[in-house]
C-alpha positions in Angstrom: 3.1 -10.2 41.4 6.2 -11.4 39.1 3.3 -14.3 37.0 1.1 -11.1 36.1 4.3 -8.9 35.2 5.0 -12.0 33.2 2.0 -12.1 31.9 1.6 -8.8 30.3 5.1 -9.2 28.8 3.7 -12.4 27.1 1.1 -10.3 26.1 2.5 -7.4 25.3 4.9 -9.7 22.8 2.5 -11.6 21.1 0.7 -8.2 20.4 3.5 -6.8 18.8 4.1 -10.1 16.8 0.8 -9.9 15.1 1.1 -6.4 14.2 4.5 -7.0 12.6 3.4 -10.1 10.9 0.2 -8.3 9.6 2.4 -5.8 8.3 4.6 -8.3 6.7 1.8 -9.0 4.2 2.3 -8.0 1.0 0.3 -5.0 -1.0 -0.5 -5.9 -4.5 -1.5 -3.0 -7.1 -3.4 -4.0 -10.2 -2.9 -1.0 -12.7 -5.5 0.5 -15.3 -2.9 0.6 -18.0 0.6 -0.9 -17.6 3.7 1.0 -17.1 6.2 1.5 -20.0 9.0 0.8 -18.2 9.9 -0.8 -14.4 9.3 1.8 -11.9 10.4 1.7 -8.2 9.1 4.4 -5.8 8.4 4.7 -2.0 4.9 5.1 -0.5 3.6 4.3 2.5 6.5 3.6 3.7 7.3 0.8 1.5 8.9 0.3 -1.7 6.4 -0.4 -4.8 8.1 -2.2 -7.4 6.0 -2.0 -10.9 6.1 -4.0 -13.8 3.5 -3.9 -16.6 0.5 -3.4 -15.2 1.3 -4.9 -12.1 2.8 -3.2 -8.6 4.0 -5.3 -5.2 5.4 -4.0 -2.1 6.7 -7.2 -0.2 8.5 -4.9 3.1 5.2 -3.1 4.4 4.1 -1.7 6.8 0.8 -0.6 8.8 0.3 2.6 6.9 0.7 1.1 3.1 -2.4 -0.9 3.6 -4.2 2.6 3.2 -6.2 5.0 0.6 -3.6 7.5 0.9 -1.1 4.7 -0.2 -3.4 3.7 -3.0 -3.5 8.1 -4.0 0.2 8.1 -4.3 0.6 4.7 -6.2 -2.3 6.1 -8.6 -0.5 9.5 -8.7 3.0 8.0 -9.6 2.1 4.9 -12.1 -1.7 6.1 -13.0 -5.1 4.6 -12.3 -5.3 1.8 -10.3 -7.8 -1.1 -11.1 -7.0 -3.3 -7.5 -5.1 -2.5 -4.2 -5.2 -5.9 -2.4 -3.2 -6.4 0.7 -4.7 -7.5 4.1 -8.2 -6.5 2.4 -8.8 -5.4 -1.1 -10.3 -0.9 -1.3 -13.8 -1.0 -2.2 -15.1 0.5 -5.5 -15.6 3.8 -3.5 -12.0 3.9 -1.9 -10.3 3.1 -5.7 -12.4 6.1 -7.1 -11.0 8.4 -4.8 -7.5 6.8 -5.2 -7.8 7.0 -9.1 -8.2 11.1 -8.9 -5.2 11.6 -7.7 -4.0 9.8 -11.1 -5.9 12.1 -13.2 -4.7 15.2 -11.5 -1.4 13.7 -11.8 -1.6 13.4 -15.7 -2.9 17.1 -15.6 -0.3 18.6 -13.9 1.9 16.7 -16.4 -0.2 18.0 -19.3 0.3 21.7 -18.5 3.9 21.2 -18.5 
């Protein structure tokens, strides 16, 4: 009985490994048009440091491999040309990720 309790502990650990070095990958954000200045925002729950046209989030976790990551990038920064990170968003996933950025730069406009 105590080999299968330890067992599903060694499991159990290596399971949780994974997903935390999964997570540790980073996201990398290609960007339509760079910014003008260094930006540094939260989504996903990780930090997005941008730089020209270029945004990396080294500390991530499960959720900023996602499209609603990708909206909020596009929505803070503008439209996004590449969201890499464990897999790269298809063409149909960075078209609904860039309308947030154009709804974004409405908003702005009617200001």
């Amino acid at each position: 009985m105590k080999l299968h309790t330890l067992a599903a502990a060694c499991a159990a650990f290596v399971s949780l490994s994974a997903t935390a070095a999964l997570a540790a990958e980073p996201v990398t954000v290609k960007l339509q048009a760079p910014v003008a200045q260094p930006v540094k925002f939260i989504a996903g729950g990780a930090v997005f440091n941008c730089d020209g046209d270029t945004c990396v989030a080294n500390a991530t976790t499960s959720s900023t491999f996602g499209a609603d990551t990708c909206k909020t990038v596009a929505a803070k920064v503008g439209a996004v040309s590449t969201f890499t990170g464990r897999k790269a968003l298809d063409e149909a996933r960075l078209a609904q990720c860039n309308i947030a950025a154009v709804a974004s730069n409405t908003a702005l406009a009617k200001r």
